[in-house]
C-alpha positions in Angstrom: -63.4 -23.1 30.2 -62.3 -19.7 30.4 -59.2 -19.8 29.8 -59.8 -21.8 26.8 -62.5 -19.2 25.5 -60.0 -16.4 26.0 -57.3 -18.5 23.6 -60.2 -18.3 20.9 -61.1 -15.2 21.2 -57.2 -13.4 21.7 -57.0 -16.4 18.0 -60.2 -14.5 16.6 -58.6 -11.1 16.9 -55.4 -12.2 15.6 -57.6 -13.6 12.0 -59.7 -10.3 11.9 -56.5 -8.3 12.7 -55.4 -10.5 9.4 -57.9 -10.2 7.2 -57.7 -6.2 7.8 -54.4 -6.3 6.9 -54.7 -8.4 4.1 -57.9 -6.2 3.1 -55.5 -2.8 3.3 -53.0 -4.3 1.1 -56.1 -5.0 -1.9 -56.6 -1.4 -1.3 -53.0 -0.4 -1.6 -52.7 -2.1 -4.6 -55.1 -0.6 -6.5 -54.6 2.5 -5.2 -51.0 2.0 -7.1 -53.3 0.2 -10.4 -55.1 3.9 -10.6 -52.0 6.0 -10.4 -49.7 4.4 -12.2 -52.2 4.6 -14.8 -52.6 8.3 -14.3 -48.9 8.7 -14.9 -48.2 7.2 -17.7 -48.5 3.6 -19.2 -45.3 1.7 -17.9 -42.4 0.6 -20.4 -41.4 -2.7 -18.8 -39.0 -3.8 -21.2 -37.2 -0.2 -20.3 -37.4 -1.0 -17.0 -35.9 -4.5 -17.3 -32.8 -3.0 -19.2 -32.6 -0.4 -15.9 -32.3 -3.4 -13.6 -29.7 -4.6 -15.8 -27.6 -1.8 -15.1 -26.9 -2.7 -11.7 -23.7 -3.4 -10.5 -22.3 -6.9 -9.0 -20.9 -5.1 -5.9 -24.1 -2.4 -5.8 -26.3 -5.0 -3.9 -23.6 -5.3 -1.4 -24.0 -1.6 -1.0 -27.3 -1.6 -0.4 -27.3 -4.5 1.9 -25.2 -2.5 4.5 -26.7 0.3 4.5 -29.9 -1.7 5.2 -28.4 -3.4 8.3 -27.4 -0.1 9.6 -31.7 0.9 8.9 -32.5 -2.1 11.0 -30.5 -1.5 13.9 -31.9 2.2 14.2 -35.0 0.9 13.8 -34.5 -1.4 16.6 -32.3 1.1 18.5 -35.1 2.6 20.7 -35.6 -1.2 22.7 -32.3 -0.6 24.3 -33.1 2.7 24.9 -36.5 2.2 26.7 -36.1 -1.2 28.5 -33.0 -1.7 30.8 -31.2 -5.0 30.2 -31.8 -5.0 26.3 -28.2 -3.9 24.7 -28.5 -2.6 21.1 -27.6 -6.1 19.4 -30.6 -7.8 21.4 -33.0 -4.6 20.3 -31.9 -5.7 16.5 -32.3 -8.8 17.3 -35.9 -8.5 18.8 -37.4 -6.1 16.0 -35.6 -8.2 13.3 -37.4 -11.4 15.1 -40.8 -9.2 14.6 -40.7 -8.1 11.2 -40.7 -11.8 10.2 -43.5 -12.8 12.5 -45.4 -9.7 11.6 -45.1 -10.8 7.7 -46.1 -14.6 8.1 -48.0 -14.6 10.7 -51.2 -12.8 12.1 -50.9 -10.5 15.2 -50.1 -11.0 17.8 -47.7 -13.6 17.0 -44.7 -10.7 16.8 -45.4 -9.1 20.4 -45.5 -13.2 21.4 -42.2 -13.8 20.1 -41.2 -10.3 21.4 -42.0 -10.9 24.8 -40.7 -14.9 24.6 -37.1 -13.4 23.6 -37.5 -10.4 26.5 -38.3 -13.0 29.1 -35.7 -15.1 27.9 -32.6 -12.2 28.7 -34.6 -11.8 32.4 -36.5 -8.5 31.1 -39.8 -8.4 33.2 -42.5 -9.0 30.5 -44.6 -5.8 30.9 -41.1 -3.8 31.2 -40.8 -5.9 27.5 -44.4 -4.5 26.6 -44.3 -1.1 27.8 -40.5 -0.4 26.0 -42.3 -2.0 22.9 -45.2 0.0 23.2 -43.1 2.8 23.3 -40.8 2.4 20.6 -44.3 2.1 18.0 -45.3 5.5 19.2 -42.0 7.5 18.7 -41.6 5.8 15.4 -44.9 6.9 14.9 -44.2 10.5 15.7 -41.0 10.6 13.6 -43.3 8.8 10.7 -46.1 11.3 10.5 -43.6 14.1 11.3 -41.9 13.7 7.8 -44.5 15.7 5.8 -43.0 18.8 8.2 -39.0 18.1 7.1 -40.7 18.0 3.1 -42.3 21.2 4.2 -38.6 22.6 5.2 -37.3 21.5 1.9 -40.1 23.4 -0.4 -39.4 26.7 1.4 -35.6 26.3 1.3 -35.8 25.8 -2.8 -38.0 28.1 -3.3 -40.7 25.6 -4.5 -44.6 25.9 -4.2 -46.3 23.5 -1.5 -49.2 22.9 -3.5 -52.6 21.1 -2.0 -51.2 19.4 1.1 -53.8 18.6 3.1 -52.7 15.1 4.0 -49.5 16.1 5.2 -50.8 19.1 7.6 -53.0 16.4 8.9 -50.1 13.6 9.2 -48.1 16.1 11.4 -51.3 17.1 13.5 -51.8 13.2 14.2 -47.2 13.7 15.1 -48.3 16.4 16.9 -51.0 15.1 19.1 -49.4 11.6 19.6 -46.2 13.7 21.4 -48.7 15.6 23.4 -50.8 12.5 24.9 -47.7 10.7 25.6 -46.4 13.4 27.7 -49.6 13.7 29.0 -49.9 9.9 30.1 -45.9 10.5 31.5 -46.9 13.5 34.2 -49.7 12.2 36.3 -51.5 9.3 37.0 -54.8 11.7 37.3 -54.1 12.5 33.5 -52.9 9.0 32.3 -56.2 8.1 33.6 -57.9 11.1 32.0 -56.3 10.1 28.7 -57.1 6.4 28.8 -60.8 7.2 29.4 -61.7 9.7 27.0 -59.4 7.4 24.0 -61.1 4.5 25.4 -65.3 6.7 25.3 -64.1 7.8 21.1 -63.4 4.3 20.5 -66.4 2.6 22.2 -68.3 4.7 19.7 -66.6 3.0 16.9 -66.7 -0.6 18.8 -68.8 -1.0 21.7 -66.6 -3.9 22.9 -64.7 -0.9 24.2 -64.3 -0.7 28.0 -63.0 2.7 28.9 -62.2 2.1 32.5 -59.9 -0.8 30.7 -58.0 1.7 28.9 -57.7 4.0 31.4 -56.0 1.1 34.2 -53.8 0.6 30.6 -52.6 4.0 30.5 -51.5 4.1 34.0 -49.8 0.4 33.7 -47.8 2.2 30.9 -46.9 5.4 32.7 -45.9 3.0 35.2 -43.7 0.3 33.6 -42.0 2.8 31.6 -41.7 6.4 33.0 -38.1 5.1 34.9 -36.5 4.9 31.1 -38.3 8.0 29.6 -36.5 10.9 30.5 -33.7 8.9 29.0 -34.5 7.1 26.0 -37.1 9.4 24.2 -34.7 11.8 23.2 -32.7 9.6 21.7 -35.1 7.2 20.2 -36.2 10.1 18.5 -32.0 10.7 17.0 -32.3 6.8 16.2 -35.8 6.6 14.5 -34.6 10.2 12.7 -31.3 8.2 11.3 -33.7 5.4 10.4 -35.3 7.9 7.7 -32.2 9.1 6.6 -31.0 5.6 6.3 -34.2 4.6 4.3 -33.7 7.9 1.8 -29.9 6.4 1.4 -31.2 3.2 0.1 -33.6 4.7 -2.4 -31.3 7.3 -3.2 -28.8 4.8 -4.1 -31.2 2.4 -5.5 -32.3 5.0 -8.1 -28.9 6.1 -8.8 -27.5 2.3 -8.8 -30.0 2.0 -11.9 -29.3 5.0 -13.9 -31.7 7.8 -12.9 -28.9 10.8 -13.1 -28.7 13.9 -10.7 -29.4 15.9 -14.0 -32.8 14.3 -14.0 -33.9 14.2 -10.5 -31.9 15.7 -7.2 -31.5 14.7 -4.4 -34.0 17.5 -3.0 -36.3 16.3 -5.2 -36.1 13.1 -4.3 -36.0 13.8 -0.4 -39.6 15.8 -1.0 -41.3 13.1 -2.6 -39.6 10.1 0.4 -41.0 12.5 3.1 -44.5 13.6 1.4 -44.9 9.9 1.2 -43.8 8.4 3.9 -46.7 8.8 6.0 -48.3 6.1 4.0 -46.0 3.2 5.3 -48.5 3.1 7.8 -50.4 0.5 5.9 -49.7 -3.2 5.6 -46.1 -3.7 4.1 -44.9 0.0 4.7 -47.2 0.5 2.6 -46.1 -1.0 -0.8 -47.7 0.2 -3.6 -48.9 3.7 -2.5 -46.1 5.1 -1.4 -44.2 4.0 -4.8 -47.1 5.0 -6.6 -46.6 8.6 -4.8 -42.8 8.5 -5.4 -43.0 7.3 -8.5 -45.3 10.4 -9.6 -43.8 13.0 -7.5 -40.2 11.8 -9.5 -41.8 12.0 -12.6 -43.3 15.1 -12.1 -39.8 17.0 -11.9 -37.5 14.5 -14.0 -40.3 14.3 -17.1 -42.0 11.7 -18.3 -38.9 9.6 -19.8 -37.3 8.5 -16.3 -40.5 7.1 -15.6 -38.8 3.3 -16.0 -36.0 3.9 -14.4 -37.6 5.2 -11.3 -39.9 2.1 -11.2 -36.6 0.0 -11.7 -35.3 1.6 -8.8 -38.3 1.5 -6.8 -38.5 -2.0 -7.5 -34.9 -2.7 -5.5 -35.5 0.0 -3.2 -38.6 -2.3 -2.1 -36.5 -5.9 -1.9 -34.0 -4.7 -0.1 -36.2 -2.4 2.7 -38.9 -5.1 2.5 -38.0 -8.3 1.6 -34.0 -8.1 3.0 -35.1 -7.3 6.8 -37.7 -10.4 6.8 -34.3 -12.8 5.6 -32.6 -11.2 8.2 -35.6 -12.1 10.5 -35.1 -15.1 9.9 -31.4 -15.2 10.9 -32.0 -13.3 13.8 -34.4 -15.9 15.1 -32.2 -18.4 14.9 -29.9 -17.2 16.6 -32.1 -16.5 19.3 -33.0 -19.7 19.3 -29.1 -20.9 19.9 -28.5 -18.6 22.4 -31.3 -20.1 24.7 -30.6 -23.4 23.8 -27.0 -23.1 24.8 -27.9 -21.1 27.8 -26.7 -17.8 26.4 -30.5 -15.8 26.7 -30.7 -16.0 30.3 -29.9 -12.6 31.9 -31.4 -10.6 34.5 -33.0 -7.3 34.2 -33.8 -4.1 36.8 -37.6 -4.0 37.4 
């Protein structure tokens, strides 16, 4: 029976896990119903004629630039676990963006760790590089606030209330510190995993601390041979992924009219990385981080671009949203050939 009461249970988690997600994107959504409202009522039919301005051969544009944001984003796999090339790293995080938008967790770390096992990668090795990957994208995610910050002083512009971005590169901050931390002893990996595992038994007292602790020193373990190398250069990949996300919107906005004259690019660069902290929530966070874009933009171009930034924010979001779960899809299947034709077995250094 235990084994079949852990299935249900590991199945209940994935449906709460669900629900919250599900829950967060209600939020988001009116989150962006408020403050659209607060910046001006929306002229659809204007930004229907913005759409219209885009070019047969723009799409393709955008498309490529997109691949080369998905194999960043992927990039840091390779780096962190030995026997993953870059292709396969693609390959994997293209294969968990689609899982991760059809299905509730932890169907993507399944399918992550069925496709690691299937090139010979040791399944915790497959974990562990995983793990790591989320938390250096997560120090380069709440580290853009502090590249925004650069930008204000180098124009000369006032920083305003910013409360919310001081407090995204704090969580950067502390994230980089408790990582190295975990990586330099086992006495401190287990001094880390305890105290984590004490603050969140106070919010769920499910919460076993020595558990966390034996999970922080599993991690230094299983990944502490690839660290020294990859974490630098995750950190250069996950980077070029922001630049490569900017590029899209950049052009997106452009692609539908909104002119250099009316917004820069430094303008635009300010509100990407004041915002981008907010792709935390479900969906990179669709909905408030356009909403914050969208009035950031409008803010410096006037209240007459407001259409065409929302037409532009509109393909910035299919194509960084919607394009990478299509190429999930592709990426899954050919996945799937490769083991069926014998071409995902590989062996791997433990």
């Amino acid at each position: 029976m235990a084994p079949v009461e852990a299935v249900e249970q590991q199945g209940r988690a994935g449906r709460r896990a669900w629900l919250v997600r599900v829950g967060l994107l209600v939020v988001a959504l009116a989150i962006t119903v408020v403050m659209v409202r607060l910046v001006g009522r929306i002229d659809w039919h204007a930004v229907g004629r913005a759409l219209g301005e885009l070019a047969w051969w723009q799409p393709l544009v955008l498309v490529a630039v997109v691949a080369v944001r998905q194999v960043l984003n992927g990039m840091p796999l390779a780096f962190y676990i030995r026997g993953v090339s870059v292709v396969r790293a693609t390959i994997n995080d293209l294969g968990a963006v689609l899982m991760s938008a059809i299905a509730p967790p932890p169907s993507d770390l399944a399918l992550r760790v069925a496709m690691f096992t299937s090139w010979g990668v040791p399944a915790a090795k497959g974990v562990a590089g995983t793990l790591m990957n989320t938390l250096t994208f997560y120090i380069v995610r709440f580290s853009a606030p502090a590249l925004g910050f650069v930008l204000l002083a180098a124009t000369d512009r006032p920083a305003g209330l910013r409360k919310a971005e001081v407090l995204s590169i704090a969580i950067a901050v502390g994230i980089t510190v408790a990582v190295f931390l975990v990586l330099r002893s086992e006495s401190l990996a287990t001094s880390v995993g305890t105290t984590a595992g004490r603050w969140a038994k106070r919010v769920r007292r499910s919460v076993d601390p020595e558990a966390w602790a034996e999970a922080c020193r599993t991690f230094r373990h299983d990944i502490s041979a690839t660290f020294r190398y990859g974490f630098g250069r995750s950190l250069l990949a996950m980077t070029g992924l922001l630049a490569a996300d900017y590029t899209v919107l950049v052009l997106s906005l452009r692609f539908v009219g909104l002119s250099t004259a009316a917004v820069g690019l430094v303008g635009i660069a300010i509100a990407y990385l004041f915002a981008y902290p907010f792709t935390l929530f479900p969906f990179s966070g669709i909905g408030i981080v356009d909403a914050l874009i969208l009035a950031a933009l409008v803010e410096e171009g006037g209240a007459p671009i407001e259409a065409t930034a929302v037409a532009g924010l509109l393909v910035w979001r299919v194509f960084t949203v919607g394009l990478p779960v299509l190429m999930g899809l592709g990426a899954l299947v050919l996945w799937r050939r490769s083991v069926a034709s014998g071409g995902g077995s590989g062996t791997a250094s433990s």
